[in-house]
Gaussian input, Z-matrix of N, CA and C with variables (Angstrom, degrees):
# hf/3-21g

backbone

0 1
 N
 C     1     B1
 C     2     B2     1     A1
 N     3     B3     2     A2     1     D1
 C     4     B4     3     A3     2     D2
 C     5     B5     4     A4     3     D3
 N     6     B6     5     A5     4     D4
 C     7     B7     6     A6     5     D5
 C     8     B8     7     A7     6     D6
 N     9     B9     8     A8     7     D7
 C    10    B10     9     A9     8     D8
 C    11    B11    10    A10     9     D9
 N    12    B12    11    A11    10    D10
 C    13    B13    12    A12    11    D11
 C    14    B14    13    A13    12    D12
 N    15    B15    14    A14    13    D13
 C    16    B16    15    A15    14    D14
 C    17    B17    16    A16    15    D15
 N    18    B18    17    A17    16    D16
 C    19    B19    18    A18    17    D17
 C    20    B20    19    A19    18    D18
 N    21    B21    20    A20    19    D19
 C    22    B22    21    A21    20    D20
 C    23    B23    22    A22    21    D21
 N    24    B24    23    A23    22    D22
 C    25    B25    24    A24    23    D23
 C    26    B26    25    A25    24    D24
 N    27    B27    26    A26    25    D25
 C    28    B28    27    A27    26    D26
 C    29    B29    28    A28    27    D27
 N    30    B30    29    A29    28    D28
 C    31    B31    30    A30    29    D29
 C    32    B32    31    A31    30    D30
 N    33    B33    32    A32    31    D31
 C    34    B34    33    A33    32    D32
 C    35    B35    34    A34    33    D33
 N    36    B36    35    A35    34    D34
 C    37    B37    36    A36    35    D35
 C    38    B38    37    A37    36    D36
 N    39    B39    38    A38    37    D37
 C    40    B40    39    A39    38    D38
 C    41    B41    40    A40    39    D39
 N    42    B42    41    A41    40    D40
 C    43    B43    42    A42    41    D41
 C    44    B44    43    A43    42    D42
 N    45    B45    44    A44    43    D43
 C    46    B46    45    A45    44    D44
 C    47    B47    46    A46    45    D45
 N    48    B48    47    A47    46    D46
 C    49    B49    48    A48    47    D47
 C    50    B50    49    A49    48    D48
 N    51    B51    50    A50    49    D49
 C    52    B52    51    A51    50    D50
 C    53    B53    52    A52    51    D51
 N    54    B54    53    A53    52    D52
 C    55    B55    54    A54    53    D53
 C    56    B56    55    A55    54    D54
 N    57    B57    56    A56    55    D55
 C    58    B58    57    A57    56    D56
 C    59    B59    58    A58    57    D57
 N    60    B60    59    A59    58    D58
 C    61    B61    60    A60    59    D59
 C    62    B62    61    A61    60    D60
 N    63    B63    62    A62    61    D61
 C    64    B64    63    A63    62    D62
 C    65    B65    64    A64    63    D63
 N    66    B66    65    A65    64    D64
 C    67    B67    66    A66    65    D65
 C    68    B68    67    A67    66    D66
 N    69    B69    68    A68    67    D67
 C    70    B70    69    A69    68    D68
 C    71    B71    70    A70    69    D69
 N    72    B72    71    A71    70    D70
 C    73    B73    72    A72    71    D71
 C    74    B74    73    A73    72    D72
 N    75    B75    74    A74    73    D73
 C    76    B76    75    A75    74    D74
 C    77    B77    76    A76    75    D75
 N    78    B78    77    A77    76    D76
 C    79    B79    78    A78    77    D77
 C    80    B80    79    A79    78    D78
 N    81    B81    80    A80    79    D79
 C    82    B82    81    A81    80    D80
 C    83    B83    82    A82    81    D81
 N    84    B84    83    A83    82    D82
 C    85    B85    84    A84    83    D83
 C    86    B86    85    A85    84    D84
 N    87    B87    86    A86    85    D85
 C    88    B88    87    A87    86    D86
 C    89    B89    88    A88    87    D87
 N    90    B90    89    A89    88    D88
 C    91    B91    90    A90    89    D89
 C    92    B92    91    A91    90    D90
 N    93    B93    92    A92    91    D91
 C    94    B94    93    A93    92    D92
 C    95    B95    94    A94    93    D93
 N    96    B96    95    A95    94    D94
 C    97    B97    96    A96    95    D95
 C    98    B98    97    A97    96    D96
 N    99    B99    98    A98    97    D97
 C   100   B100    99    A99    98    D98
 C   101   B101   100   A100    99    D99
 N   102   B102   101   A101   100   D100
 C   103   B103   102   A102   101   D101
 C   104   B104   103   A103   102   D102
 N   105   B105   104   A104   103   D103
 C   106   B106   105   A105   104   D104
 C   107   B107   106   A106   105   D105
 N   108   B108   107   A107   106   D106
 C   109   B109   108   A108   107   D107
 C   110   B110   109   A109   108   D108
 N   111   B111   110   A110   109   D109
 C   112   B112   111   A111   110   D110
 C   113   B113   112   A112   111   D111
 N   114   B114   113   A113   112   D112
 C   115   B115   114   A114   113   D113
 C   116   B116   115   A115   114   D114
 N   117   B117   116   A116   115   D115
 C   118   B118   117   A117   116   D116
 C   119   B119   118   A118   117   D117
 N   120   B120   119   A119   118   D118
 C   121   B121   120   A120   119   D119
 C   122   B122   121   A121   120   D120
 N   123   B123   122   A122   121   D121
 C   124   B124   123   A123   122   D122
 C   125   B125   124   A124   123   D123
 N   126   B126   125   A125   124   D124
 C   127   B127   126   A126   125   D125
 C   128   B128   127   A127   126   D126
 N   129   B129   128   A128   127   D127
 C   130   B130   129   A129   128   D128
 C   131   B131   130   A130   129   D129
 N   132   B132   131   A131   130   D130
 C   133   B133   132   A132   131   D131
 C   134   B134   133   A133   132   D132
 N   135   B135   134   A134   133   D133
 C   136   B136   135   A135   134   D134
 C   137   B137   136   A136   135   D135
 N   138   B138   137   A137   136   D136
 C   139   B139   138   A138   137   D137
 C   140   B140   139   A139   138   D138
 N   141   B141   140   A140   139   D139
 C   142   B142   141   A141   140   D140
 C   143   B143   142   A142   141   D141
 N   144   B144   143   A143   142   D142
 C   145   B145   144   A144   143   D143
 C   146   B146   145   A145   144   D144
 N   147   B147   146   A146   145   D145
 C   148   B148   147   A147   146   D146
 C   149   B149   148   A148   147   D147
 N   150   B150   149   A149   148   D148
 C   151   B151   150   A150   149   D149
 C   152   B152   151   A151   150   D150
 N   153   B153   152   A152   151   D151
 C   154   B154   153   A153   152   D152
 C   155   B155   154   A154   153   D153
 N   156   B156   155   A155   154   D154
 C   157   B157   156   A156   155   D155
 C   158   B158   157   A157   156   D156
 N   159   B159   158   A158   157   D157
 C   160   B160   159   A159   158   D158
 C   161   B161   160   A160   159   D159
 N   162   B162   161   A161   160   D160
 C   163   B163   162   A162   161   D161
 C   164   B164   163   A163   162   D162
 N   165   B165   164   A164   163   D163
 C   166   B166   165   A165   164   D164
 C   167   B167   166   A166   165   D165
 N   168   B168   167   A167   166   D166
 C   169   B169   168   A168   167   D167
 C   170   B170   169   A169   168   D168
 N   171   B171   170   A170   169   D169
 C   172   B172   171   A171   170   D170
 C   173   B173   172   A172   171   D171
 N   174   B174   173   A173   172   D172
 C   175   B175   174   A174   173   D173
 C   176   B176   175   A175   174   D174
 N   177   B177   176   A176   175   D175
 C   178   B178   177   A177   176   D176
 C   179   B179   178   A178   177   D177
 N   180   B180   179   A179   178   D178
 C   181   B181   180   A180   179   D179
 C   182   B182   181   A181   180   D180
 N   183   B183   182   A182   181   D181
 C   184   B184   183   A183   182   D182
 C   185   B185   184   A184   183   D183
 N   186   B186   185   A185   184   D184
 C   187   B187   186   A186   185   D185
 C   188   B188   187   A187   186   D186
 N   189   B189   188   A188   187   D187
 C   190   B190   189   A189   188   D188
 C   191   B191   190   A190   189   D189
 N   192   B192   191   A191   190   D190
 C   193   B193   192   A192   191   D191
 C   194   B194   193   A193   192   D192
 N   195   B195   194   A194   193   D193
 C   196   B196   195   A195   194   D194
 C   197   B197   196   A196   195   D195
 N   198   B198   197   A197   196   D196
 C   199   B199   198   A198   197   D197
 C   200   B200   199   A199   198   D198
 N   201   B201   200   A200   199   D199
 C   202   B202   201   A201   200   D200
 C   203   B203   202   A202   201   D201
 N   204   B204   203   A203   202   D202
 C   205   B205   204   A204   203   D203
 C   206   B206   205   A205   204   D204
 N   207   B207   206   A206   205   D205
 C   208   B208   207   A207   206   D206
 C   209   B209   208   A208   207   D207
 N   210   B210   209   A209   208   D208
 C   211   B211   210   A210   209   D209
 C   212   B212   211   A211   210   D210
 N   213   B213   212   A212   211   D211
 C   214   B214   213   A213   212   D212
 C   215   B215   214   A214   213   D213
 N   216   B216   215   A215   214   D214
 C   217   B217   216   A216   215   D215
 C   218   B218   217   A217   216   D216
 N   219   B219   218   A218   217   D217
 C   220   B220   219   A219   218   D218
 C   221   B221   220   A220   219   D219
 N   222   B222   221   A221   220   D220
 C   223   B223   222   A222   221   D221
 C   224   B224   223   A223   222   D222
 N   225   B225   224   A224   223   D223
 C   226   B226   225   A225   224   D224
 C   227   B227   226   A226   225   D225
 N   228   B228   227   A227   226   D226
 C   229   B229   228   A228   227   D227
 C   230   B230   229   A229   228   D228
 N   231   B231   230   A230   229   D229
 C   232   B232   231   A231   230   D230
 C   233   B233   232   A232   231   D231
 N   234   B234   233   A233   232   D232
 C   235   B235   234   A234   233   D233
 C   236   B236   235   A235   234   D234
 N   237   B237   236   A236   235   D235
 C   238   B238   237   A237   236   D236
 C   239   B239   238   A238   237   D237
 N   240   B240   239   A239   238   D238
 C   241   B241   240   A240   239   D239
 C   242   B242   241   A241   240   D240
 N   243   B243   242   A242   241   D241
 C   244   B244   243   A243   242   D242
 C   245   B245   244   A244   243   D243
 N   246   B246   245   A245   244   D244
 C   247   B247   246   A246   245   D245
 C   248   B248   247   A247   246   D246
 N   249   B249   248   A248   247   D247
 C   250   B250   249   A249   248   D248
 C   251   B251   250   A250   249   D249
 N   252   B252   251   A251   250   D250
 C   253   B253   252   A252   251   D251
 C   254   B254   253   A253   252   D252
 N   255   B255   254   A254   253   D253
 C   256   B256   255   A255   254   D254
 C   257   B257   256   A256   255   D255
 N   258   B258   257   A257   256   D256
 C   259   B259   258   A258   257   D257
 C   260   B260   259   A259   258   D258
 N   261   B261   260   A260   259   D259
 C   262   B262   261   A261   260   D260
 C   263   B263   262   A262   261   D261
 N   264   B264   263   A263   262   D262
 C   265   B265   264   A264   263   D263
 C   266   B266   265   A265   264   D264
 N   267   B267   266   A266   265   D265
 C   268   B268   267   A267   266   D266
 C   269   B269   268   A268   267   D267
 N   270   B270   269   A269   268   D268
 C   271   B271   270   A270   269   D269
 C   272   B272   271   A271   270   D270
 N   273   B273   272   A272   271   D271
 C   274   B274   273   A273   272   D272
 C   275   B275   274   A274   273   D273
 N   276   B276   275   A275   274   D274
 C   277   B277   276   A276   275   D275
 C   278   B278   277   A277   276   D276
 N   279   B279   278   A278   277   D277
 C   280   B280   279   A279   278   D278
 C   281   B281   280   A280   279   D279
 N   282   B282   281   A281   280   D280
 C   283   B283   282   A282   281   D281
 C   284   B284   283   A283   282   D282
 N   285   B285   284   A284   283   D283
 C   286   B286   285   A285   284   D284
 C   287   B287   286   A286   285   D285
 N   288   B288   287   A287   286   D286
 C   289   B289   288   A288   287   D287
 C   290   B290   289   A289   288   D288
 N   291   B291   290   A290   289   D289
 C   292   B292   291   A291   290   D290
 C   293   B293   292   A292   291   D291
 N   294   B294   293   A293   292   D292
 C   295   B295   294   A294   293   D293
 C   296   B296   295   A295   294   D294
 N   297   B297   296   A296   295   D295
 C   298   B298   297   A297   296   D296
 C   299   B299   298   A298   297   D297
 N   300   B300   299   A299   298   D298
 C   301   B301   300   A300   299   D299
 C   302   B302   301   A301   300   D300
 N   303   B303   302   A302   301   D301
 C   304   B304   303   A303   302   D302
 C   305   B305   304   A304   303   D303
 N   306   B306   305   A305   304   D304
 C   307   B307   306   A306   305   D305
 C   308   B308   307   A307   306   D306
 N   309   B309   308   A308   307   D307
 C   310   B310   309   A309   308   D308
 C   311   B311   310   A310   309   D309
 N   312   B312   311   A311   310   D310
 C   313   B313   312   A312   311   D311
 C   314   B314   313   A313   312   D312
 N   315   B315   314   A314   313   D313
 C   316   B316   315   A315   314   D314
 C   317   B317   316   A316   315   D315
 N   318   B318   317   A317   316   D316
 C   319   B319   318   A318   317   D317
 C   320   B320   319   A319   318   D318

   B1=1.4499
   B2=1.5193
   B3=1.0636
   B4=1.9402
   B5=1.8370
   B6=1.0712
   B7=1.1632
   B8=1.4396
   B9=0.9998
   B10=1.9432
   B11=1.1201
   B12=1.3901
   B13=1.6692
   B14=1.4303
   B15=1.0947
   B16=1.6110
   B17=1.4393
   B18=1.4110
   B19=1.6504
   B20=1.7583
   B21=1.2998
   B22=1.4361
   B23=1.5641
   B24=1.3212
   B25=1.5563
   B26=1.3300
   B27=0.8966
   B28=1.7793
   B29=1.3664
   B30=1.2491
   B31=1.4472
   B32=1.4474
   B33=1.5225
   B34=1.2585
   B35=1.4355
   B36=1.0196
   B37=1.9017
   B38=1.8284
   B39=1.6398
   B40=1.8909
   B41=1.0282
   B42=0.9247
   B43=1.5046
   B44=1.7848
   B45=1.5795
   B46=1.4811
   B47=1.4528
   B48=1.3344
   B49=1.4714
   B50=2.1115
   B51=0.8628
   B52=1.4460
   B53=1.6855
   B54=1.4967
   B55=1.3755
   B56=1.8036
   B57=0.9327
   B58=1.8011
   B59=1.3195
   B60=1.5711
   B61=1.4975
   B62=1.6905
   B63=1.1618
   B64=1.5818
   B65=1.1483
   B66=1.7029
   B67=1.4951
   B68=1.4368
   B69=0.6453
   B70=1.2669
   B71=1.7070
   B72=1.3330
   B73=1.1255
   B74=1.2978
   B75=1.6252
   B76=1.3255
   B77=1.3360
   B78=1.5625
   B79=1.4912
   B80=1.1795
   B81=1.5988
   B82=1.4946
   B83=1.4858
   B84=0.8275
   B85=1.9696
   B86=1.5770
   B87=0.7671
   B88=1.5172
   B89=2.0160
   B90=0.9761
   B91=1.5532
   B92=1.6021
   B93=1.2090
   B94=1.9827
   B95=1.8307
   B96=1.2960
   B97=1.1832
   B98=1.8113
   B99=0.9971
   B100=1.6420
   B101=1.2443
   B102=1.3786
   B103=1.9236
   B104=1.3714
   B105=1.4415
   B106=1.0317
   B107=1.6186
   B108=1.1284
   B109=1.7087
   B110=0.9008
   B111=1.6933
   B112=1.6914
   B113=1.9231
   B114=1.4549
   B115=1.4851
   B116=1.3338
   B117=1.5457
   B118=1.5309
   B119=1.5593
   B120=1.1485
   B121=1.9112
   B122=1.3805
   B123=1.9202
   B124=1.0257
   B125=2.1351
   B126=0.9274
   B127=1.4736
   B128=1.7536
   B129=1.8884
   B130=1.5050
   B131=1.5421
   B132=1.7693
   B133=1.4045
   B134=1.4047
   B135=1.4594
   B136=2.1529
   B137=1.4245
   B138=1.0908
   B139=2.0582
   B140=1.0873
   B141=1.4351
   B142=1.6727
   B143=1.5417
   B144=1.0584
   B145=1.7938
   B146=1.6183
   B147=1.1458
   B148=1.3344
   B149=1.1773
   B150=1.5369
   B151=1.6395
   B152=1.5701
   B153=1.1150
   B154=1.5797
   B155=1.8027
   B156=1.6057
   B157=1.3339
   B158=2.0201
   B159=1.6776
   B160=1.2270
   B161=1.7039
   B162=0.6627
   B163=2.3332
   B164=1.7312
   B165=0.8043
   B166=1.8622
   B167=0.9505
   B168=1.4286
   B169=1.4858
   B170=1.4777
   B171=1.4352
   B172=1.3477
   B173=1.6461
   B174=1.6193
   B175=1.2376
   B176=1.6365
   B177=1.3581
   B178=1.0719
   B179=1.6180
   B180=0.9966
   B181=1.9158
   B182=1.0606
   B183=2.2105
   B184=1.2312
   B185=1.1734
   B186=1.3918
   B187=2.0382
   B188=1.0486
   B189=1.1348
   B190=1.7607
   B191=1.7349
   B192=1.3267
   B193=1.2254
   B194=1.5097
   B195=1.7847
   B196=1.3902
   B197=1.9340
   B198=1.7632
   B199=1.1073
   B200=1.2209
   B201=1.3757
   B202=1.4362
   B203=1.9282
   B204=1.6940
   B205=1.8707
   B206=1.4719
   B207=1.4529
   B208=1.0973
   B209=1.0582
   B210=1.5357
   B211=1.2952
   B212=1.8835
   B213=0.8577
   B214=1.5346
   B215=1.8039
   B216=1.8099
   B217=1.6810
   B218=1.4113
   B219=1.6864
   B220=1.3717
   B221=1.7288
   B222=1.4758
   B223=1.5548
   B224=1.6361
   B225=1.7564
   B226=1.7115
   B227=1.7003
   B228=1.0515
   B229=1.5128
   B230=1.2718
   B231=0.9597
   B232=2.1008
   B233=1.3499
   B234=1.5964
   B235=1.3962
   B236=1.4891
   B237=1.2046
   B238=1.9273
   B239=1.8979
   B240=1.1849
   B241=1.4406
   B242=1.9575
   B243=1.5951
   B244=1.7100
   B245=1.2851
   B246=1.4964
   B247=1.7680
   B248=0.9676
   B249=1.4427
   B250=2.0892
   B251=1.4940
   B252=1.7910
   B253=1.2740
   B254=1.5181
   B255=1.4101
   B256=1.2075
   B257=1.8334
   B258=1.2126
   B259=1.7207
   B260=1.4572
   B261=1.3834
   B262=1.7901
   B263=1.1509
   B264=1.3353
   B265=1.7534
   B266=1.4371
   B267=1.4649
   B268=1.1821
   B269=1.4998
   B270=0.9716
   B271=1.4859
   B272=1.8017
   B273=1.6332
   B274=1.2186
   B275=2.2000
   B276=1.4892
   B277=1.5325
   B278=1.3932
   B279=1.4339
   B280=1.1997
   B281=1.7407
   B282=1.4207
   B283=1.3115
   B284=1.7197
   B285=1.8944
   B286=1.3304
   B287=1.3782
   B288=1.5479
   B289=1.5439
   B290=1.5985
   B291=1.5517
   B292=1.6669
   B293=1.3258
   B294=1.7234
   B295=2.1458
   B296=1.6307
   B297=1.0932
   B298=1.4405
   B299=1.3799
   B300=1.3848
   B301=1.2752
   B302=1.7673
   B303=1.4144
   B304=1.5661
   B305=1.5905
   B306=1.0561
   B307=1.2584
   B308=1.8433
   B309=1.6852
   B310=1.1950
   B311=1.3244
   B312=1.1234
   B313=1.2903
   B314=1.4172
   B315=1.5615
   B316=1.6322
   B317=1.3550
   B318=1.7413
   B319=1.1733
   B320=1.4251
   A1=108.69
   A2=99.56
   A3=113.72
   A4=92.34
   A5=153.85
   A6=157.98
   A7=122.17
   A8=99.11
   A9=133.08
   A10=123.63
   A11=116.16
   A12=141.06
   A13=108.63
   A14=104.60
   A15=120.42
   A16=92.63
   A17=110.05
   A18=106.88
   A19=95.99
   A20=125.84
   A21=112.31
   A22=119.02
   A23=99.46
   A24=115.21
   A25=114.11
   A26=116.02
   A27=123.93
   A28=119.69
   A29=117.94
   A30=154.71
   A31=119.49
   A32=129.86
   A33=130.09
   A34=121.80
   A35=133.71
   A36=137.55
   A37=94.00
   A38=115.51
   A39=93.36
   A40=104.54
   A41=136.01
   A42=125.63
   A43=127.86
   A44=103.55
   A45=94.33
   A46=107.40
   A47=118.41
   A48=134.69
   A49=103.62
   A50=101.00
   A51=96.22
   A52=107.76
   A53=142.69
   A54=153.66
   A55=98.22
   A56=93.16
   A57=110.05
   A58=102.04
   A59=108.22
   A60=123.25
   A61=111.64
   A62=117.18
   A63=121.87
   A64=122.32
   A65=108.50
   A66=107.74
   A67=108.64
   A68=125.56
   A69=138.35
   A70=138.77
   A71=135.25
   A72=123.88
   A73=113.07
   A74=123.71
   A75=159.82
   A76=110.78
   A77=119.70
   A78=137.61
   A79=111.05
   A80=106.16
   A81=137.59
   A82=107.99
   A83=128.14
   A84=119.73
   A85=108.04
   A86=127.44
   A87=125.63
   A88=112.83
   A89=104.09
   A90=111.37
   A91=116.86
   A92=97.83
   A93=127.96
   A94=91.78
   A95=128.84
   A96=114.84
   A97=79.48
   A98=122.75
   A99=150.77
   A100=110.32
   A101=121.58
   A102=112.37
   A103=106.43
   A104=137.06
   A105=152.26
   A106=88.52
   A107=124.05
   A108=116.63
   A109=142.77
   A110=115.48
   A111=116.37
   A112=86.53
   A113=133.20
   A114=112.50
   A115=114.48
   A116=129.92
   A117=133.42
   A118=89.03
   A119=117.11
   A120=116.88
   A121=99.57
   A122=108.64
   A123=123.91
   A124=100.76
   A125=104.39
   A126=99.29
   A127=116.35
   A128=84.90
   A129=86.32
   A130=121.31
   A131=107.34
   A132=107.49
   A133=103.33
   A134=99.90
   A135=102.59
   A136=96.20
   A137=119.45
   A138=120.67
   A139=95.54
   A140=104.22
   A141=112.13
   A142=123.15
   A143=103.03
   A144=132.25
   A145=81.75
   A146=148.31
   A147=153.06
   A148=110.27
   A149=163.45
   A150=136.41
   A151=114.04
   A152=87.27
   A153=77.72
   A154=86.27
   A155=122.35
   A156=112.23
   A157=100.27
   A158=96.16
   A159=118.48
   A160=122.84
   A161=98.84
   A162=118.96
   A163=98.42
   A164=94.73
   A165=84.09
   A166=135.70
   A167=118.27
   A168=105.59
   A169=135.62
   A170=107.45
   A171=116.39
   A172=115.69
   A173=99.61
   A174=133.18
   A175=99.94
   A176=139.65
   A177=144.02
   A178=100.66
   A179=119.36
   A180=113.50
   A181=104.53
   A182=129.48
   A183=128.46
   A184=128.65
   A185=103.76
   A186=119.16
   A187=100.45
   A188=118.01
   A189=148.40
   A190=92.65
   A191=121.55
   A192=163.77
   A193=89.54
   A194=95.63
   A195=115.21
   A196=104.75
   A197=110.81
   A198=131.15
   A199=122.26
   A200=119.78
   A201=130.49
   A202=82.93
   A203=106.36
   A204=111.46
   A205=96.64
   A206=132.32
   A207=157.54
   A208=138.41
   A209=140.03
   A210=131.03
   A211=132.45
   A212=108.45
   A213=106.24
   A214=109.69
   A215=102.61
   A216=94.59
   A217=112.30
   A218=109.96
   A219=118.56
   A220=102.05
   A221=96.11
   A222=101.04
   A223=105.87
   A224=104.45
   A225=113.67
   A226=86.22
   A227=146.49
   A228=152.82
   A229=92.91
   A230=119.14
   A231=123.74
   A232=97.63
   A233=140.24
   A234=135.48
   A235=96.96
   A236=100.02
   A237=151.62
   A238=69.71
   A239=92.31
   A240=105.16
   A241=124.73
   A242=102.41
   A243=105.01
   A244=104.79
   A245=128.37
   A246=101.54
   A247=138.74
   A248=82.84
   A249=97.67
   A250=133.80
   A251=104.58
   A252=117.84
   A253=98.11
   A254=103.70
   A255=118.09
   A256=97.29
   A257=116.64
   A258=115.29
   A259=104.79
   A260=119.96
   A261=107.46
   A262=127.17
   A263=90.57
   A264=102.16
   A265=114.43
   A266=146.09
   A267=134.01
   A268=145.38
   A269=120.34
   A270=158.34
   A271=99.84
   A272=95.91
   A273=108.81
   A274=118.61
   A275=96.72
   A276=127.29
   A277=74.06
   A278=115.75
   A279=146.51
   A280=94.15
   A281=122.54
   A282=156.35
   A283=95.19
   A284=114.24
   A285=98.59
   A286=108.73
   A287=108.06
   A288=108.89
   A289=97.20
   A290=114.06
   A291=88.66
   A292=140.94
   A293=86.31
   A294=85.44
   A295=103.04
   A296=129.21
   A297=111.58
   A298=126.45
   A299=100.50
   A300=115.98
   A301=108.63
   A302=106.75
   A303=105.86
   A304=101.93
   A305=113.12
   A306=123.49
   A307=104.74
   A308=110.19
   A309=110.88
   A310=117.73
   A311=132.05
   A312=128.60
   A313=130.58
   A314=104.14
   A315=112.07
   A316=93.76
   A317=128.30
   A318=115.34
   A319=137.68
   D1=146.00
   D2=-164.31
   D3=-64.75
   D4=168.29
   D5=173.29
   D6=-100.71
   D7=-15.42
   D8=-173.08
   D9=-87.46
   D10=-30.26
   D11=-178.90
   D12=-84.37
   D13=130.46
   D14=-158.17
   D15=-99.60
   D16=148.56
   D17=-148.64
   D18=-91.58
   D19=18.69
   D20=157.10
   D21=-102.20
   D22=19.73
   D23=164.93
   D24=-89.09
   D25=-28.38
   D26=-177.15
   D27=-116.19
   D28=153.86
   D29=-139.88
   D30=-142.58
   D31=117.79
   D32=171.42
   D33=-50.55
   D34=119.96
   D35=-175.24
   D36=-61.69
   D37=115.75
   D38=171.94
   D39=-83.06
   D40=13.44
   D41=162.14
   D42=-99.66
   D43=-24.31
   D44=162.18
   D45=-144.26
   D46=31.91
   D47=172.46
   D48=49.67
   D49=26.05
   D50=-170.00
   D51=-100.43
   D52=103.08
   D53=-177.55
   D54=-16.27
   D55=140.67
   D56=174.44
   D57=-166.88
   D58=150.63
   D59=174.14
   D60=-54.86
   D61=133.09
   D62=-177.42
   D63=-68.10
   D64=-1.27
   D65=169.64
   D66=-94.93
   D67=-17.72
   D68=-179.58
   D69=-24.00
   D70=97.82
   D71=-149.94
   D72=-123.68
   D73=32.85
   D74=138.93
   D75=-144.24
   D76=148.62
   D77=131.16
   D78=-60.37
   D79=112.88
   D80=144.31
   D81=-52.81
   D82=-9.81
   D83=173.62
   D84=-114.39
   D85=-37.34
   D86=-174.27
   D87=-127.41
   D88=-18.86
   D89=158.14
   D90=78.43
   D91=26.35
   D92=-170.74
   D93=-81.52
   D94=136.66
   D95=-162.32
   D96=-115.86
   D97=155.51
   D98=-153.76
   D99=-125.44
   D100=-37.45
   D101=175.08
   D102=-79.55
   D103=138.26
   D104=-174.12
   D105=-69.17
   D106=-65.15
   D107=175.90
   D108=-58.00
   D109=-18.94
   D110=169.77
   D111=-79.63
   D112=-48.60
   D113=-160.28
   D114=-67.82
   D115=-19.58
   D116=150.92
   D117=-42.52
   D118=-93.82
   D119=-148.15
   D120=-26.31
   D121=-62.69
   D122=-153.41
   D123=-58.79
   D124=-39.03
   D125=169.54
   D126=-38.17
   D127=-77.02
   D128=-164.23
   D129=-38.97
   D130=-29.65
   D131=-154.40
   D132=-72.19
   D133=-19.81
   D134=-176.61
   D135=-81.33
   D136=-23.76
   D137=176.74
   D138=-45.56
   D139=-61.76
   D140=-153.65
   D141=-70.57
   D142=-20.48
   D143=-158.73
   D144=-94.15
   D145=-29.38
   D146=-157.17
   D147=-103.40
   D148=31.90
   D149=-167.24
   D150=-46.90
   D151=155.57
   D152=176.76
   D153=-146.72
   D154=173.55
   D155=177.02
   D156=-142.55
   D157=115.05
   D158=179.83
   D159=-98.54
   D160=154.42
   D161=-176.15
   D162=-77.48
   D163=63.23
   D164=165.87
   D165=-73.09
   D166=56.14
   D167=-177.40
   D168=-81.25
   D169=16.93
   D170=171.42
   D171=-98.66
   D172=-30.79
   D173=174.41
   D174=105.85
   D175=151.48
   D176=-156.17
   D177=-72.59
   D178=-13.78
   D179=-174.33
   D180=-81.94
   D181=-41.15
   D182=167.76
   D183=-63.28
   D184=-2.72
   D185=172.88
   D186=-78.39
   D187=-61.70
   D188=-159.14
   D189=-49.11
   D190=-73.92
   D191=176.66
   D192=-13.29
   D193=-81.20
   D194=-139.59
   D195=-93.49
   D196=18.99
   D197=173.71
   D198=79.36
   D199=7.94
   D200=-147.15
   D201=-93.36
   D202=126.11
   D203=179.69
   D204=-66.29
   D205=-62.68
   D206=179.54
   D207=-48.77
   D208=108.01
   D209=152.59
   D210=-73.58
   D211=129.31
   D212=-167.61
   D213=-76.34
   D214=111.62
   D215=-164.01
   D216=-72.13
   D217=147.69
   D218=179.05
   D219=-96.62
   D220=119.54
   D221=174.29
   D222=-70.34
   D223=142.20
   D224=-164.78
   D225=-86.66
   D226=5.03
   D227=175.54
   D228=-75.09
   D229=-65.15
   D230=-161.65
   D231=-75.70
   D232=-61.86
   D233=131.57
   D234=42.00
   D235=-107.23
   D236=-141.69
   D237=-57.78
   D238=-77.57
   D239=-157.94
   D240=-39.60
   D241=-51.06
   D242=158.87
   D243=-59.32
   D244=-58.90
   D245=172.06
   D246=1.85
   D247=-93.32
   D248=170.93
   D249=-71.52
   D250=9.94
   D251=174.54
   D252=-81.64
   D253=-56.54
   D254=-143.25
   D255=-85.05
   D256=-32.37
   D257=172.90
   D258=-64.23
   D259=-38.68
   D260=160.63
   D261=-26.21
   D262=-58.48
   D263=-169.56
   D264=-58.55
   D265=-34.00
   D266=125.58
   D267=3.08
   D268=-42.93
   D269=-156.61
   D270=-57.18
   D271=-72.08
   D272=-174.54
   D273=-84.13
   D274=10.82
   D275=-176.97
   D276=-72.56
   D277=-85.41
   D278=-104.65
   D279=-92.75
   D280=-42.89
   D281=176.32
   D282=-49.01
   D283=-48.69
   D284=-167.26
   D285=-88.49
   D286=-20.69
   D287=-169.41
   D288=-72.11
   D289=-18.31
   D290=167.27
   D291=-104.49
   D292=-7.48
   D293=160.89
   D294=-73.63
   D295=-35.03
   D296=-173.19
   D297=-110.92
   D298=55.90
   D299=-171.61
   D300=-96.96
   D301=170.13
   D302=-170.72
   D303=-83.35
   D304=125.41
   D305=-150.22
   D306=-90.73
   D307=-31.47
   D308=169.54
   D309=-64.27
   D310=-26.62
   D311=-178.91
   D312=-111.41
   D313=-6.69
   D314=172.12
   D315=-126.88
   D316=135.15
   D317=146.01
   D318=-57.12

């Protein structure tokens, strides 16, 4: 703290109680940012800096919508796994369309 600053210039940090100038729109001691609008920015930018991959099955606007903060994460394990459940299931589609296929025109 400056030595010069007359102590109705300064302000307790609530986050680490330590004196800082009252204009102040970070703590210089603990680095907690104080304007309600730089910690929005500062949010989004760690949002963004972050992917993460969520189950939307409402689609993210009916999240949005219906107040819900959260998307519920889809593990890429279970993913992988209905894949190749579910491309099976094909198998025997695909099997009939070729025994009974038009025979003049496809061998």
């Amino acid at each position: 703290m400056d030595e010069t600053a007359s102590p109705a210039a300064t302000i307790d940090c609530p986050y680490c109680a330590e004196p800082i100038n009252a204009k102040s729109k970070k703590c210089k001691h603990c680095g907690e940012i104080l304007d309600p609008q730089m910690r929005e920015i500062e949010l989004l930018k760690s949002q963004r800096n972050s992917p993460q991959v969520f189950m939307n099955a409402g689609g993210g606007a009916a999240a949005a919508a219906s107040g819900i903060a959260t998307l519920r994460r889809f593990p890429h394990w279970f993913h992988i796994l209905l894949s190749i459940i579910t491309s099976g299931l094909w198998a025997p589609v695909y099997l009939l369309m070729y025994l009974f296929r038009n025979k003049r025109y496809y061998y």
